[in-house]
N, C-alpha and C positions, 0 to 999 in steps of 0.2 A: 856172134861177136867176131866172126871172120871179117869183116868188113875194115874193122878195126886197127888201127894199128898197133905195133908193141908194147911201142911208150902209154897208147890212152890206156890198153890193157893193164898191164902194171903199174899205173896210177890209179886204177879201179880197187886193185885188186890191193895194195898197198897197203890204205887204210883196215881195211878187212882184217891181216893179215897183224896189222900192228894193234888192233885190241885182242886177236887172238893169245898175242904176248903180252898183253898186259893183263888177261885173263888169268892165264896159267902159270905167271910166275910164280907164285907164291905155291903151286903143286908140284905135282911130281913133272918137274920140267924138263928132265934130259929125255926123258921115254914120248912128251909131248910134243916136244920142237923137233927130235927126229923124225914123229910121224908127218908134224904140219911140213917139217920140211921137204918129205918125198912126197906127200900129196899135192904138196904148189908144184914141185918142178913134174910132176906124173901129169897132172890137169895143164900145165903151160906147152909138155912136151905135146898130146891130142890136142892142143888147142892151134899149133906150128903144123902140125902133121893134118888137120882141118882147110887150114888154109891154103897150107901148098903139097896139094896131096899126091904130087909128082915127086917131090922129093923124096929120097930115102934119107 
C-alpha cells in the first residue's frame, strides 16, 4: 500500500476502524479504544516510515 496515498489510506482504513467502535462500545471500552488507538497510529506510523524510508 505504499503506492498509496494518505487520504485513500485513511479512507480504507476508516470504515474498519468505525465498526471496530461500534463493536466495542457496549465493552470494556476505555481499555479497548486505547489499545485500537496505538495500534492505528503504530501501523500508520510503519506505514509513513515504508514509504519514505529516508525520513527520520
Amino acid at each position: 500500500m505504499t503506492s498509496l496515498s494518505s487520504k485513500e489510506v485513511l479512507r480504507a482504513v476508516n470504515p474498519v476502524l468505525r465498526s471496530w467502535v461500534a463493536y466495542f462500545r457496549y465493552g470494556v471500552s476505555k481499555q479497548t479504544f486505547s489499545y485500537l488507538g496505538w495500534y492505528a497510529w503504530r501501523r500508520m506510523t510503519l506505514w509513513i516510515r515504508c514509504k519514505h524510508p529516508r525520513m527520520t
